[in-house]
C-alpha positions in Angstrom: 5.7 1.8 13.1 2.4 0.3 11.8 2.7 -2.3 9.5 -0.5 -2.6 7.3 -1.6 -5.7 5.8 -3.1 -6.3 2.5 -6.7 -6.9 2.4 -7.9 -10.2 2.3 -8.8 -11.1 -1.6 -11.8 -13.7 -1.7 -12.1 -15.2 -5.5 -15.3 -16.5 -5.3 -16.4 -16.9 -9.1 -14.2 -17.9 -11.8 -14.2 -17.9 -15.5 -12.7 -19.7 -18.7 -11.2 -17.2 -21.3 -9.3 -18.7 -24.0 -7.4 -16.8 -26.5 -8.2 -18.2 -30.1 -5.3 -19.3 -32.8 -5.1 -16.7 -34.6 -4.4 -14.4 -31.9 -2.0 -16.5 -30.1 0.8 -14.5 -30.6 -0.6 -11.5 -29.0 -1.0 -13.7 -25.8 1.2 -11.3 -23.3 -0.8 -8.0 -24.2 -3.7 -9.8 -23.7 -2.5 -10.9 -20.7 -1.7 -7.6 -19.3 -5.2 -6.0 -20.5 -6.8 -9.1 -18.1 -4.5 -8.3 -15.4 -4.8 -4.5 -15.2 -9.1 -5.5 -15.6 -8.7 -6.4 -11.8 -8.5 -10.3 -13.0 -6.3 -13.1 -11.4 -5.0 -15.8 -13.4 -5.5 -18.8 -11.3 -4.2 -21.6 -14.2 -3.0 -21.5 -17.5 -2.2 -23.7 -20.3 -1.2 -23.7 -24.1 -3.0 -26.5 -25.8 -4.1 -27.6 -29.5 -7.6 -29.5 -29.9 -8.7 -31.9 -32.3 -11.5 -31.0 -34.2 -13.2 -33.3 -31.9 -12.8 -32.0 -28.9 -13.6 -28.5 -30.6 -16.7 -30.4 -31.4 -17.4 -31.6 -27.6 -16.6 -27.9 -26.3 -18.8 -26.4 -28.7 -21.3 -28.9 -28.6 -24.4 -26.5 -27.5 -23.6 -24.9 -31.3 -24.0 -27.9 -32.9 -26.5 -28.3 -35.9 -26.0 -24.0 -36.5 -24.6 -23.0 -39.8 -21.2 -22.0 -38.7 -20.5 -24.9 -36.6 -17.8 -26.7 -39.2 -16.2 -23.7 -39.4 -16.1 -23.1 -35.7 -14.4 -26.4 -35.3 -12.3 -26.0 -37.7 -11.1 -22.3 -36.8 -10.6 -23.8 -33.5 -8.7 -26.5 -34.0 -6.6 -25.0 -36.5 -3.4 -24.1 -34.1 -2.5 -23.9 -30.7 -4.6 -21.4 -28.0 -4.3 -20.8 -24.7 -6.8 -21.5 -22.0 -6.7 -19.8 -18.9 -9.2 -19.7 -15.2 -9.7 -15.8 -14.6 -11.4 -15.1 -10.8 -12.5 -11.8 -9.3 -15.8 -10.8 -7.8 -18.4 -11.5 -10.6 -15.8 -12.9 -13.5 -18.3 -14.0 -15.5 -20.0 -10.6 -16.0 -17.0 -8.5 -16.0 -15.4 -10.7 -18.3 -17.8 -11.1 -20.7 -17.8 -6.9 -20.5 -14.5 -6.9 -21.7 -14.8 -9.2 -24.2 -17.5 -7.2 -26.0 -20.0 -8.3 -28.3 -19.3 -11.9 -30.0 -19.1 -10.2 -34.0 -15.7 -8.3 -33.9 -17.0 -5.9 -36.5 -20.1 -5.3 -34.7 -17.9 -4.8 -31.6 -15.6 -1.9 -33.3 -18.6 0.1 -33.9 -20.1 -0.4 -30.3 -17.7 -1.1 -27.8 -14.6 0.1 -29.8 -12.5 -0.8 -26.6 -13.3 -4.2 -26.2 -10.8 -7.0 -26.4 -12.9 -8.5 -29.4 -12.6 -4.5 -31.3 -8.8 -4.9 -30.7 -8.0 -8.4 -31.9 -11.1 -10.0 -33.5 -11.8 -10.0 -37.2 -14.8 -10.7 -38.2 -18.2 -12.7 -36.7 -16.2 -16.1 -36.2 -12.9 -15.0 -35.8 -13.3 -12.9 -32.6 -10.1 -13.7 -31.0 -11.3 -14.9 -27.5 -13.8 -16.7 -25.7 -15.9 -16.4 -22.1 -18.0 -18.6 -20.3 -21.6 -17.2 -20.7 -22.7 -18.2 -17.0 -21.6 -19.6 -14.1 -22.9 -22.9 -14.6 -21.2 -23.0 -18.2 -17.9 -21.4 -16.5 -17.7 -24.8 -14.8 -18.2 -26.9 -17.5 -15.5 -25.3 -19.7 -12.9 -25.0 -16.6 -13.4 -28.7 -16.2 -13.2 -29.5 -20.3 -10.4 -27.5 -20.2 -8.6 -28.2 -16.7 -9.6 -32.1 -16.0 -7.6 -31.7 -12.9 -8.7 -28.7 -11.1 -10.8 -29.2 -8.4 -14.1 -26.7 -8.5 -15.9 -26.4 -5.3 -19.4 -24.9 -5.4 -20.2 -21.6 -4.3 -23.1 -22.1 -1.0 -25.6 -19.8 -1.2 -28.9 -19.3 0.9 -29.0 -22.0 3.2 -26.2 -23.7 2.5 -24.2 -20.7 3.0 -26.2 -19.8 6.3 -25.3 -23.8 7.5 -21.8 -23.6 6.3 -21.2 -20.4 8.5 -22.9 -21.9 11.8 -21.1 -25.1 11.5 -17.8 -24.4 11.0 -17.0 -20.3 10.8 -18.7 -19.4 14.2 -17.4 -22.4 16.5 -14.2 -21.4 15.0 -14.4 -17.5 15.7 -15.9 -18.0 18.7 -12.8 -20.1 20.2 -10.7 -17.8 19.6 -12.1 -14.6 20.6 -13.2 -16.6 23.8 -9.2 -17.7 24.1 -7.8 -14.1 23.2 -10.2 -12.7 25.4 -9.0 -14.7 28.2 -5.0 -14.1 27.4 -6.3 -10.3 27.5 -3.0 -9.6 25.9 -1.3 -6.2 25.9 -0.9 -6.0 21.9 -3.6 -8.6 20.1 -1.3 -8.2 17.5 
């Protein structure tokens, strides 16, 4: 009998997706919608925010003309924040999402989570991390405690690989090559 393990499952990008106040209640079907996306949910939390802290998360909309009532829409009941990962969360979340205006989103992407449970322009119903660099941001506004470890690339990655992966691989296919055992496994 061969017993077949799963494949390894590498989450190297994550996401912030939070589901606004006015679609709180719908938080299990949204849930389910992000699971069956290919999504993992790595933390989640229900919270309420001032309309300060609205303020301070939002604070690259400040000074636009819907930026009072962002806060306030925001702040006006509980949401719930959650860390999404799978290969390339960002993008594929912000796929799912659809476009920001809700109406706008009905017309073009008429399956989108923001056609399903968004309203109008401001009331959209959920929110995604535009890039990676504002993913981490928001995770940590959101998730003081989680510990976010940056993703090397180029020659960090190359550095990373020769310094610790190779000496490690190479000890112990050096040492199971030596065993020669009758059943590696």
């Amino acid at each position: 009998m061969e017993i077949l393990m799963p494949e390894p499952q590498i989450y190297v990008e994550r996401t912030l997706a939070l589901i606004k106040p006015d679609v709180v209640d719908k938080e299990e079907e949204i849930e389910e919608l992000i699971l069956r996306s290919g999504f993992h949910i790595i933390q989640k939390r229900k919270l309420q925010l001032s309309p300060e802290q609205c303020s301070n998360f939002y604070a690259e909309q400040f000074g636009k003309v819907f930026f009072p009532n962002l806060t306030a829409y925001m702040s006006s009941g509980p949401l719930v924040a959650m860390v999404l990962a799978r290969h390339c969360a960002v993008s594929y979340w912000k796929e799912l999402l659809g476009p920001s205006n809700s109406l706008r989103a009905r017309i073009t992407h008429p399956h989108s989570l923001r056609a399903l449970y968004g309203t109008d322009e401001l009331r959209n119903g959920l929110h995604g991390s535009l890039s990676i660099s504002s993913a981490e941001r928001e995770i940590r506004f959101m998730f003081p405690e989680a510990i976010l470890e940056p993703v090397p690339t180029g020659q960090r990655a190359r550095d990373y690989l020769n310094l610790y992966v190779k000496p490690t691989l190479l000890a112990g296919l050096t040492a199971l090559c030596k065993e020669k055992p009758a059943d590696p496994m």
